[in-house]
C-alpha positions as CSV (number, residue, x, y, z in Angstrom):
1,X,129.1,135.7,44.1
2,X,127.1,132.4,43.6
3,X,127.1,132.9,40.0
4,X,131.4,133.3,40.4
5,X,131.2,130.1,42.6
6,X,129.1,128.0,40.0
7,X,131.2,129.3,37.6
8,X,134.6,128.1,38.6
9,X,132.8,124.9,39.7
10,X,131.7,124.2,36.4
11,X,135.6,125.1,35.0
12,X,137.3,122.0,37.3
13,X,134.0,119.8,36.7
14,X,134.3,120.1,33.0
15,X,137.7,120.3,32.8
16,X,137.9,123.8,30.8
17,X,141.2,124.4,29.6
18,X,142.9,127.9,29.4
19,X,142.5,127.9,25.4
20,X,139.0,126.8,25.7
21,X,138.7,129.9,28.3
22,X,140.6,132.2,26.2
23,X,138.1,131.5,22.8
24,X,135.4,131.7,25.3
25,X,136.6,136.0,25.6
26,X,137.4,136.3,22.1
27,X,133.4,135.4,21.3
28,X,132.6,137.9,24.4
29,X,135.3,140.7,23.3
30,X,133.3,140.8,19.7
31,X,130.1,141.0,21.2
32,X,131.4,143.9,23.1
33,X,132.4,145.4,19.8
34,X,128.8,145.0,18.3
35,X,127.5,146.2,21.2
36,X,129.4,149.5,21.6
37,X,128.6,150.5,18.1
38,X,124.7,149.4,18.6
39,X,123.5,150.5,22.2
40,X,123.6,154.3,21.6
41,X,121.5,154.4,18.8
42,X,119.3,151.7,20.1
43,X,118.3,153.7,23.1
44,X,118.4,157.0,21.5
45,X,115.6,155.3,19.0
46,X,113.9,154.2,22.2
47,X,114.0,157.4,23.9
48,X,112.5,159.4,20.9
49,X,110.0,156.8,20.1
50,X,108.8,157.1,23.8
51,X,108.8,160.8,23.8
52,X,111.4,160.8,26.5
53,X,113.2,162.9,24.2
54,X,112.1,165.4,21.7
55,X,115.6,165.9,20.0
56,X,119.4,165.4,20.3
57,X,120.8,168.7,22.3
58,X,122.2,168.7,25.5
59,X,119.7,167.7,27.9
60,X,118.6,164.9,25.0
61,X,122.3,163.7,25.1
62,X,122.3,163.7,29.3
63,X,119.2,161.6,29.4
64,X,120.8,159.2,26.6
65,X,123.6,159.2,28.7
66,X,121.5,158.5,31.7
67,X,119.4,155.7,30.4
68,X,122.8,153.8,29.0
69,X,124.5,153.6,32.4
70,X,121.3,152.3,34.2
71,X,121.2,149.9,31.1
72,X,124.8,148.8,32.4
73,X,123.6,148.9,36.1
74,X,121.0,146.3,35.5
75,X,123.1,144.5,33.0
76,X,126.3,144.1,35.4
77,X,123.9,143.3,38.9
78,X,121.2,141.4,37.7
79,X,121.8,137.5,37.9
80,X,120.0,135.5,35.7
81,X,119.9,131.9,37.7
C-alpha cells in the first residue's frame, strides 16, 4: 500500500501525464512478453541443474509448475523500498 501511495504521489509531484503513463505499460507489457516466453525454461534449467528434477514427466512438470507460482508469490508481495 505504501508503495501505491508513493506512487501516485510521485504522479501529481511530477506532473506524469496519461501518455507518459500509458508508454510507461507499453515498456512493462513487452517485458511481460519476454518474460512469458523466458521463465519456464529458466526454472526448468534451474531445477535440473539443482537436481530438483531428474526429467520432464508429470511430477517434473508439477514441481515446474510449483516453483513458477512461488516465483510470482514473491515477485507480486515483495516491496523493494
Amino acid at each position: 500500500m505504501r508503495n501505491t501511495l508513493q506512487i501516485m504521489n510521485d504522479i501529481g509531484k511530477y506532473n506524469i501525464t496519461t501518455e507518459e503513463l500509458d508508454k510507461a505499460l507499453s515498456v512493462v507489457d513487452k517485458v511481460v512478453d519476454y518474460y512469458e516466453e523466458h521463465i519456464h525454461s529458466t526454472v526448468m534449467d534451474q531445477m535440473f541443474d539443482s537436481g530438483v528434477i531428474t526429467e520432464t514427466d508429470d511430477k517434473g512438470m508439477a514441481l515446474i509448475n510449483y516453483a513458477k507460482s512461488e516465483l510470482l508469490n514473491k515477485l507480486n508481495t515483495n516491496d523493494p523500498r
